[in-house]
C-alpha positions in Angstrom: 70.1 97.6 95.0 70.8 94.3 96.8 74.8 93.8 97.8 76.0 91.3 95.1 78.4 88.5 96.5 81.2 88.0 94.1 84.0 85.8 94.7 87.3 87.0 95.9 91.0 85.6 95.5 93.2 86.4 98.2 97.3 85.8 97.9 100.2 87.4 100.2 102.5 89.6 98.9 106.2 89.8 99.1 108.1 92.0 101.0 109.5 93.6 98.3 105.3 94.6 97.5 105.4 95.5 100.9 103.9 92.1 102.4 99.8 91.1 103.9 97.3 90.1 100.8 96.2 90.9 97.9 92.5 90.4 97.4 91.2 90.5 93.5 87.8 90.3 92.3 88.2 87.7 89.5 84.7 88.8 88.0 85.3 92.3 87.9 88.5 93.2 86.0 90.8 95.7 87.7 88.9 95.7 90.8 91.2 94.1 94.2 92.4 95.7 97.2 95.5 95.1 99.6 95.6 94.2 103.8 97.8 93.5 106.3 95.4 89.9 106.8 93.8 88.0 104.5 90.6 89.1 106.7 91.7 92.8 106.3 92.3 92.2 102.8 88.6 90.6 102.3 86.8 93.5 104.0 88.8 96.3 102.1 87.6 94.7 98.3 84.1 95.0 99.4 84.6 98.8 98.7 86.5 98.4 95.8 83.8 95.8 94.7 81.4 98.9 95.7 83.7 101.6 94.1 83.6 99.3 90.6 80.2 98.7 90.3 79.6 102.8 90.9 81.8 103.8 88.2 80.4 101.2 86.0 77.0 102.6 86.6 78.3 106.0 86.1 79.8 105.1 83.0 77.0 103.3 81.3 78.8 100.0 81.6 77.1 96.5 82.1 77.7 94.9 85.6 78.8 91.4 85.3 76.8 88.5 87.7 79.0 86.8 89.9 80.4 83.9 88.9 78.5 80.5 91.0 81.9 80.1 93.2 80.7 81.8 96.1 83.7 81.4 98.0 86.8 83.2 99.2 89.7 81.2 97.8 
């Protein structure tokens, strides 16, 4: 299966969440990941975006499209 591109939505954290970025996966609920960069942050969703789309397989579940913003917000 061809790697789907979904948008991603990066955000720092606080210190108190233990600071670097947050990046969620708006199209998949659930699915984000955490880095010390925002470029760190983007390259650790792709295998949560990977992990998601397994376990949806797995469970029978539809896979969403990606939404048309292809972009990193």
């Amino acid at each position: 299966m061809a790697q789907l591109e979904y948008p991603v939505v990066i955000a720092p954290l606080s210190a108190a969440d233990g600071g670097g970025f947050i990046a969620t996966v708006p199209d998949l609920p659930g699915c984000m990941s955490d880095g010390e960069t925002p470029e760190a942050a983007v390259h650790n969703v792709q295998d949560a975006i990977a992990a998601w789309i397994q376990a949806a397989h797995e469970l029978g579940r539809s896979v969403p499209s990606p939404s048309p913003h292809q972009a990193i917000a």
